[in-house]
TORDRENVO-130127 format. One record per residue (C-alpha): residue number from 1; residue in one letter; x, y, z. Coordinates in Angstrom, 1 decimal, always signed. Layout:
residues N
<nr = NUM rest = A east = X north = Y up = Z>
...
END
This chain:
residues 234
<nr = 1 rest = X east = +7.3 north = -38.5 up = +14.0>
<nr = 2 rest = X east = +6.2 north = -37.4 up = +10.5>
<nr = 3 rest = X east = +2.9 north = -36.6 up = +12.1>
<nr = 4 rest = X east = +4.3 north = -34.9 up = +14.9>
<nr = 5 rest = X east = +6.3 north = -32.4 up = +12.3>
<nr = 6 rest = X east = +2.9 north = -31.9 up = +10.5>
<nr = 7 rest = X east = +0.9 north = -30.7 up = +13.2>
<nr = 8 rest = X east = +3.9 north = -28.2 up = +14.2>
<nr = 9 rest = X east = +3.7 north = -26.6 up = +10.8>
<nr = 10 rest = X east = -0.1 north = -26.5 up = +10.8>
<nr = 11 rest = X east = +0.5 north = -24.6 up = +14.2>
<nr = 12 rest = X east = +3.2 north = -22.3 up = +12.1>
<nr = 13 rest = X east = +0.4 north = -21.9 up = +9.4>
<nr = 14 rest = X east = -2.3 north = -20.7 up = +11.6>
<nr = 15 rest = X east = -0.3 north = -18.5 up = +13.6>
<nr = 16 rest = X east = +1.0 north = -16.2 up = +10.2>
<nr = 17 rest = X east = -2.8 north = -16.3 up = +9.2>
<nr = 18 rest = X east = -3.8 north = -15.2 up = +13.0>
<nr = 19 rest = X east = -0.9 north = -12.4 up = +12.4>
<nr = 20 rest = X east = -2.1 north = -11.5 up = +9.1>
<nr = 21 rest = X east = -5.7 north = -10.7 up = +10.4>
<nr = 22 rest = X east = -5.0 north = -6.4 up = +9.4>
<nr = 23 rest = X east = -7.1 north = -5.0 up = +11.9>
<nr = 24 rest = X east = -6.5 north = -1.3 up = +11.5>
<nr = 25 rest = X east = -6.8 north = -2.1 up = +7.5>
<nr = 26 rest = X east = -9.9 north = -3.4 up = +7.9>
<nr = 27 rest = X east = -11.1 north = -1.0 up = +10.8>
<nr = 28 rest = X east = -10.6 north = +1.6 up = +8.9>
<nr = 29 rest = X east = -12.3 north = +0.3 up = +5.6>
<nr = 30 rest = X east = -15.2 north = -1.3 up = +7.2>
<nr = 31 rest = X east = -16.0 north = +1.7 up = +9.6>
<nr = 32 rest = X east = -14.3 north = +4.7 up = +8.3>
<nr = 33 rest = X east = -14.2 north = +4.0 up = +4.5>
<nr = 34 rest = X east = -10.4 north = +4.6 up = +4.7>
<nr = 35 rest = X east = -7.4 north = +2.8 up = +4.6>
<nr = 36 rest = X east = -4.7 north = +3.7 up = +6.7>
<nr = 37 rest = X east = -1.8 north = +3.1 up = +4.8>
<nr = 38 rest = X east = -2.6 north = +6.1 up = +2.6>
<nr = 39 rest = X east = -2.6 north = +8.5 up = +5.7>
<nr = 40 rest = X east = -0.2 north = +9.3 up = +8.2>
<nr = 41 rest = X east = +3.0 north = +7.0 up = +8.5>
<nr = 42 rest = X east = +1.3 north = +4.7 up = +5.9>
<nr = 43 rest = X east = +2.2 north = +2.0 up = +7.9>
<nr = 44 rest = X east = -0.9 north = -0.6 up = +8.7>
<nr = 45 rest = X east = -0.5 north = -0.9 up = +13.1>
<nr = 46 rest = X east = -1.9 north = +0.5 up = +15.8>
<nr = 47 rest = X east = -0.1 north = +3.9 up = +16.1>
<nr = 48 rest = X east = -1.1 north = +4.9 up = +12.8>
<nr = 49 rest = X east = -4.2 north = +3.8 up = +13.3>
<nr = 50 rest = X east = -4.7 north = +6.2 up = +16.5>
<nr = 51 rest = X east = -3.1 north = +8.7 up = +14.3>
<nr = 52 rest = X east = -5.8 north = +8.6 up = +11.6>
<nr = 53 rest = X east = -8.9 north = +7.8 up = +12.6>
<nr = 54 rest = X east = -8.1 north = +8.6 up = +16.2>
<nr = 55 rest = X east = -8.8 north = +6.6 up = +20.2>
<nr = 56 rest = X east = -11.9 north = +5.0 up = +19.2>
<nr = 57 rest = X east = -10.2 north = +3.1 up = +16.4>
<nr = 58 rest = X east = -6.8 north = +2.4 up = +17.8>
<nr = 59 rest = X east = -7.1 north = +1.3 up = +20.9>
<nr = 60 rest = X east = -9.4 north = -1.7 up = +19.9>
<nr = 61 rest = X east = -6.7 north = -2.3 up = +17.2>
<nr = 62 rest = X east = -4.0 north = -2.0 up = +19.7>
<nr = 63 rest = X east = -5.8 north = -4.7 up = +21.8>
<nr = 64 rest = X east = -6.3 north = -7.0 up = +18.8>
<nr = 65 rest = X east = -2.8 north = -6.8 up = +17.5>
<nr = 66 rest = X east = -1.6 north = -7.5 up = +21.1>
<nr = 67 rest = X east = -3.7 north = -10.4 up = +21.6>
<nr = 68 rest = X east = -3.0 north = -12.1 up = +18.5>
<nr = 69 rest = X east = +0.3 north = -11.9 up = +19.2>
<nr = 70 rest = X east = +0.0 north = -13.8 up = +23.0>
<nr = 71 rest = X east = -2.8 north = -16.7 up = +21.1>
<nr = 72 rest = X east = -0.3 north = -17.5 up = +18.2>
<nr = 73 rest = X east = +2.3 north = -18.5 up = +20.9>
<nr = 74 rest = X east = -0.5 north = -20.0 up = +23.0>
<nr = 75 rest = X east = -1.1 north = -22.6 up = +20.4>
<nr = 76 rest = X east = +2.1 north = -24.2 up = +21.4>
<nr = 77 rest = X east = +0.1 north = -25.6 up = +23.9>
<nr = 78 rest = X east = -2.1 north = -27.5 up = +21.3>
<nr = 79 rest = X east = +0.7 north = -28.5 up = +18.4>
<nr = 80 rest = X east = +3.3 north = -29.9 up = +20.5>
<nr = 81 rest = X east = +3.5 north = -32.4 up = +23.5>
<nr = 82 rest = X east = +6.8 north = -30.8 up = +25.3>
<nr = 83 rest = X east = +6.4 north = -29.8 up = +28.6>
<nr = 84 rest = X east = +5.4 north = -26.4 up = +29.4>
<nr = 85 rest = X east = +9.1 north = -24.2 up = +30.3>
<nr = 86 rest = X east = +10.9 north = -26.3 up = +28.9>
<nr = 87 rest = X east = +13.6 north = -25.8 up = +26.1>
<nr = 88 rest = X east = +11.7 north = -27.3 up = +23.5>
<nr = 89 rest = X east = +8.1 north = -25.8 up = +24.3>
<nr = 90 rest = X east = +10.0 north = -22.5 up = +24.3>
<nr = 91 rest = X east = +11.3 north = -23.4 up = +21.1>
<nr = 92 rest = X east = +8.1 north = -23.8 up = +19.4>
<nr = 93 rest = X east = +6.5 north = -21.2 up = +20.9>
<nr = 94 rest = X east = +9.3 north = -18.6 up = +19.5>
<nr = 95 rest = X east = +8.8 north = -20.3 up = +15.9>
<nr = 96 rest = X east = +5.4 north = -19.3 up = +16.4>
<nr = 97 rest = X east = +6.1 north = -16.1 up = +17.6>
<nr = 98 rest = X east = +8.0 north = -15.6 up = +14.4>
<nr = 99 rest = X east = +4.9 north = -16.7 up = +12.4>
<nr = 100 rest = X east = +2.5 north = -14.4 up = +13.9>
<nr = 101 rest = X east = +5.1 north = -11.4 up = +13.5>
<nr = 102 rest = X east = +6.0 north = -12.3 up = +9.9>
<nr = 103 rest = X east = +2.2 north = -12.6 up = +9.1>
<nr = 104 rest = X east = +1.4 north = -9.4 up = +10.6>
<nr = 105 rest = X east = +4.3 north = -7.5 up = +9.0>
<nr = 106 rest = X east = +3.7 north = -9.6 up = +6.1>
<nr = 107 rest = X east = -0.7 north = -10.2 up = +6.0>
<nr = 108 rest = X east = -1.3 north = -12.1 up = +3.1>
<nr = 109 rest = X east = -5.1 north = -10.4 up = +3.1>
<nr = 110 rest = X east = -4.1 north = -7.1 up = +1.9>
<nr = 111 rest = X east = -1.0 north = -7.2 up = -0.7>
<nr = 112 rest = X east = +1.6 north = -8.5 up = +2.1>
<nr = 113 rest = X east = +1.8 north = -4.6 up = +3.4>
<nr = 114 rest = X east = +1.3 north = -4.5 up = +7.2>
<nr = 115 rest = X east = +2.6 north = -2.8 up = +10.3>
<nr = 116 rest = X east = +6.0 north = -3.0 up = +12.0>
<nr = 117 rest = X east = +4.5 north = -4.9 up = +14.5>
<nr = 118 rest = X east = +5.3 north = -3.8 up = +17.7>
<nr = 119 rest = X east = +2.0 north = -4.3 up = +19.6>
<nr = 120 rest = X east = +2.0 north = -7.6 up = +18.1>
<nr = 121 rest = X east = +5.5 north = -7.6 up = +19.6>
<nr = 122 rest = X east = +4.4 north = -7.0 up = +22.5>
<nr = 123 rest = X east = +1.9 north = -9.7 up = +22.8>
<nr = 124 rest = X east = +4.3 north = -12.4 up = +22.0>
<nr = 125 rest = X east = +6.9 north = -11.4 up = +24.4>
<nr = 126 rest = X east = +4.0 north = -11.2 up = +27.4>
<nr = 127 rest = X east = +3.1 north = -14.6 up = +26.6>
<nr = 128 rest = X east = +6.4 north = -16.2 up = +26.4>
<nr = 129 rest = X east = +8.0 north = -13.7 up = +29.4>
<nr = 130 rest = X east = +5.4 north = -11.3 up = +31.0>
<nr = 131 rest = X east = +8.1 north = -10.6 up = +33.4>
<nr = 132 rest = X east = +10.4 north = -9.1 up = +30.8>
<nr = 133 rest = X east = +7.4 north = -8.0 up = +28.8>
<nr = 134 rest = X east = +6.2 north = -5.8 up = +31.8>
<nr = 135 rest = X east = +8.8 north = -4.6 up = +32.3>
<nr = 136 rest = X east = +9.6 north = -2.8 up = +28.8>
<nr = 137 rest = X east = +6.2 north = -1.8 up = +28.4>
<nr = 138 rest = X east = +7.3 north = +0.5 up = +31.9>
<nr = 139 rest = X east = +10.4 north = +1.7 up = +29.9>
<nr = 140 rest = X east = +8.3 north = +2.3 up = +26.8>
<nr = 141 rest = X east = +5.6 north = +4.8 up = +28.9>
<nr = 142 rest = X east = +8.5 north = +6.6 up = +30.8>
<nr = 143 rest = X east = +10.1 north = +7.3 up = +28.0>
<nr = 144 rest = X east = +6.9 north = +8.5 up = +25.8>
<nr = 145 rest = X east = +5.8 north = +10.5 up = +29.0>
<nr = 146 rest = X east = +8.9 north = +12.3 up = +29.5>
<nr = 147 rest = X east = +9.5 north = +12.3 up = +25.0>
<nr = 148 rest = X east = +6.6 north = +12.1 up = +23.4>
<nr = 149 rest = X east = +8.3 north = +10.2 up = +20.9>
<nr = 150 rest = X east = +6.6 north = +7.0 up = +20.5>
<nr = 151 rest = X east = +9.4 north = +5.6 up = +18.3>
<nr = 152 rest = X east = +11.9 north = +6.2 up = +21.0>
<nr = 153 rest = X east = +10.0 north = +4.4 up = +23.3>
<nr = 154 rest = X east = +9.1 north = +1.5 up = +21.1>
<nr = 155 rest = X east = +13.1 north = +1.6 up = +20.5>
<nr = 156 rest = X east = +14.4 north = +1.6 up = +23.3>
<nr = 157 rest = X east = +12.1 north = -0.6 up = +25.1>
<nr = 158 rest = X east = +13.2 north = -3.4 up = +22.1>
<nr = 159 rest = X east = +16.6 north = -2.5 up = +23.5>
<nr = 160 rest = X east = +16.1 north = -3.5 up = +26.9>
<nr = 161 rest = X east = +14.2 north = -6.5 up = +26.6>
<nr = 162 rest = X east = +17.6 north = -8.3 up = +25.9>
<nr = 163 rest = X east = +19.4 north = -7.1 up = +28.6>
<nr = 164 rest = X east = +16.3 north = -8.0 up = +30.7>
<nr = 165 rest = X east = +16.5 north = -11.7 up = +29.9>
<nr = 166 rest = X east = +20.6 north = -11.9 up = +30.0>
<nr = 167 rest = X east = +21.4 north = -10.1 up = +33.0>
<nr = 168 rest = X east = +18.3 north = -9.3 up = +35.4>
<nr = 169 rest = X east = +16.2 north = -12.6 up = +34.8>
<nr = 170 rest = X east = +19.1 north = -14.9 up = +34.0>
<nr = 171 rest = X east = +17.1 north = -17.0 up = +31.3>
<nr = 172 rest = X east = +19.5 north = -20.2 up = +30.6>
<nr = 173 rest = X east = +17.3 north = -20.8 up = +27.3>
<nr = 174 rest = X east = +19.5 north = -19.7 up = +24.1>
<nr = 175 rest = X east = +16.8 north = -19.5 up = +21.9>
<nr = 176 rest = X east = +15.5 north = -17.1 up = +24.1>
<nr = 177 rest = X east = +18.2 north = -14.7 up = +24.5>
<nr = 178 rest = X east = +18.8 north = -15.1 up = +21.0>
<nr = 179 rest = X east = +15.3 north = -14.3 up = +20.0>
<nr = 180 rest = X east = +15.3 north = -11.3 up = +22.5>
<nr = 181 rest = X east = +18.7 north = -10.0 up = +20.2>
<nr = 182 rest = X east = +16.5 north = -10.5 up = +17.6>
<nr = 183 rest = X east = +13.5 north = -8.3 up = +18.7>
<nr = 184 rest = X east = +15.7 north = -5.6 up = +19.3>
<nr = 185 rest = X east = +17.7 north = -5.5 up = +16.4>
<nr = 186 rest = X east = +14.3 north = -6.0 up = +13.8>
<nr = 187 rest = X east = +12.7 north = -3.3 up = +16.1>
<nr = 188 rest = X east = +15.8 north = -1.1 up = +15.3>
<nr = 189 rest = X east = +16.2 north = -1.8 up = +11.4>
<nr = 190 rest = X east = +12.1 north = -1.3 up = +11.0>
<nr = 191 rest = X east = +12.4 north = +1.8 up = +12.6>
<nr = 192 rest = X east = +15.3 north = +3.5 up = +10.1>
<nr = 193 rest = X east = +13.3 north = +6.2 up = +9.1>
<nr = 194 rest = X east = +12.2 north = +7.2 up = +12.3>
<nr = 195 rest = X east = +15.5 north = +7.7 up = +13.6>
<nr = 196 rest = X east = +16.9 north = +9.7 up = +10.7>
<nr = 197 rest = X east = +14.1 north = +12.1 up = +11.6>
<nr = 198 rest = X east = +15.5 north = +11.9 up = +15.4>
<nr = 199 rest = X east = +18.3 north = +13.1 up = +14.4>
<nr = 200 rest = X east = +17.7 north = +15.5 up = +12.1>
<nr = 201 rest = X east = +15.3 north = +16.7 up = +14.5>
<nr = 202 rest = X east = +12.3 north = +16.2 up = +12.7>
<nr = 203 rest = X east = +10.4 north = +13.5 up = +13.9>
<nr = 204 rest = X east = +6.6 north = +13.9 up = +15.1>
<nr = 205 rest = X east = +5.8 north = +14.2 up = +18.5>
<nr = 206 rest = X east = +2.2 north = +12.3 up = +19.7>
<nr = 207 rest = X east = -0.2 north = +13.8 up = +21.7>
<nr = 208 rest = X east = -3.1 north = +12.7 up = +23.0>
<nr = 209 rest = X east = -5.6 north = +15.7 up = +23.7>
<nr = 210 rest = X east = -8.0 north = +14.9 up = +26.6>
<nr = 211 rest = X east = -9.7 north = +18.3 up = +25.7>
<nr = 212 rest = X east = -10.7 north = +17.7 up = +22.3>
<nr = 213 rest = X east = -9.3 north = +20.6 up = +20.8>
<nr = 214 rest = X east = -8.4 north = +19.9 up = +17.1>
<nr = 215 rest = X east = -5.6 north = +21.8 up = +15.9>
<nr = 216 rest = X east = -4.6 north = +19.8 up = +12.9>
<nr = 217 rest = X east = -7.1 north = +17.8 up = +11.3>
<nr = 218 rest = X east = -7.2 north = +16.6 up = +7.7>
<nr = 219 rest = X east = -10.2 north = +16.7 up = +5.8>
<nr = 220 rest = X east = -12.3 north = +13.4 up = +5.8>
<nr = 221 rest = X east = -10.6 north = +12.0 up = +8.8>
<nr = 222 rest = X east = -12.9 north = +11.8 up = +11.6>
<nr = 223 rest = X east = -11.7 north = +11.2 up = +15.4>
<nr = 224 rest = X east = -8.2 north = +12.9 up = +14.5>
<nr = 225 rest = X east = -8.6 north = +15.1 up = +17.0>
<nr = 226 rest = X east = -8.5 north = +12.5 up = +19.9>
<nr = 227 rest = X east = -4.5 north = +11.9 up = +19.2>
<nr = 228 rest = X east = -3.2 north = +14.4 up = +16.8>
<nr = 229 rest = X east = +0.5 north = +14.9 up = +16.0>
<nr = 230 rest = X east = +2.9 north = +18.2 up = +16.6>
<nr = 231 rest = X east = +5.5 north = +18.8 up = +14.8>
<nr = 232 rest = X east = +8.7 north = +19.4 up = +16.6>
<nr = 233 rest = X east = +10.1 north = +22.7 up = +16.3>
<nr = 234 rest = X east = +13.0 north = +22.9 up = +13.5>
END
């Protein structure tokens, strides 16, 4: 028994070192000789990453923080004996969601100052419900498309990935439907800031410009032009 508890908290371990692995920190040391939480949003995830430094940055960035999400919540597979679906595999695998997510929020690399974790987010919610997960990341583009926000779309795709599991796919696992209240509610208070500026009318719209055109860039920070930000009309 003892051992069995020991090998769940090594699996806890790993998966908040696997989520403290600060890509776009070290992206944008290692290759651009900048780090991204003096620019922009100053927050250390994806968007602010593509923000910064720009495609070629952020999206491998956005794919790492994704995938570290789904493989800390993989390693359920290896830590515990339960059997896959089940209450208590789903259990474990939400613990190590929480890991993952705390480390990247959290990384213990860099002075504990990460992202808000949304793609990392997202990676844990496709590997416990890819269903669900699917699903918001369908919300999150239609809103963005017809927005531009990408805060909104984060927001109220954290929203509906509760009411997914409740009332569309029925889950009859309370840790679930708790942990899915939980996502949107974090997603929510993490994202304060951005919805004073919503309301106030201020917030920054993305865009990504296919043609290149640079109205905006700061000085030093190369590749800005591939997904600059506007600012909303007052």
């Amino acid at each position: 028994m003892e051992q069995v508890q020991l090998f769940e908290i090594l699996g806890l371990l790993i998966a908040y070192l696997l989520g403290s692995i600060p890509t776009a920190v070290w992206v944008g040391r290692i290759f651009y000789g900048k780090d991204v939480r003096e620019f922009g949003s100053g927050n250390a995830g994806a968007t602010n990453t593509f923000r910064v430094l720009g495609k070629k940055a952020g999206i491998p960035v956005l794919l790492f923080d994704i995938l570290k999400g789904s493989i800390a919540v993989y390693l359920a597979c290896y830590f515990v004996d339960y059997q896959e679906r089940t209450s208590d595999f789903v259990n474990y695998q939400l613990v190590l969601g929480i890991g993952v997510l705390i480390g990247h929020i959290f990384p213990v690399y860099v002075g504990f100052r990460g992202g808000k974790g949304i793609a990392t987010l997202l990676g844990i919610m496709i590997a416990i419900h890819p269903q669900a997960a699917f699903s918001c990341i369908g919300i999150f583009l239609a809103v963005f498309l017809l927005t531009k926000f990408v805060s909104l779309g984060s927001m109220i795709s954290a929203i509906c990935f509760p009411l997914l599991i409740i009332l569309v796919f029925k889950s009859e696992i309370p840790s679930l439907v708790i942990f899915s209240i939980f996502i949107a509610i974090m997603v929510l208070i993490t994202h304060q800031k951005n919805i004073e500026r919503l309301l106030r009318k201020n917030e920054s719209k993305a865009n990504i410009n296919v043609l290149g055109r640079n109205k905006s860039k700061p000085s030093g920070i190369d590749g800005y032009e591939e997904f600059n930000l506007e600012d909303e009309d007052q």
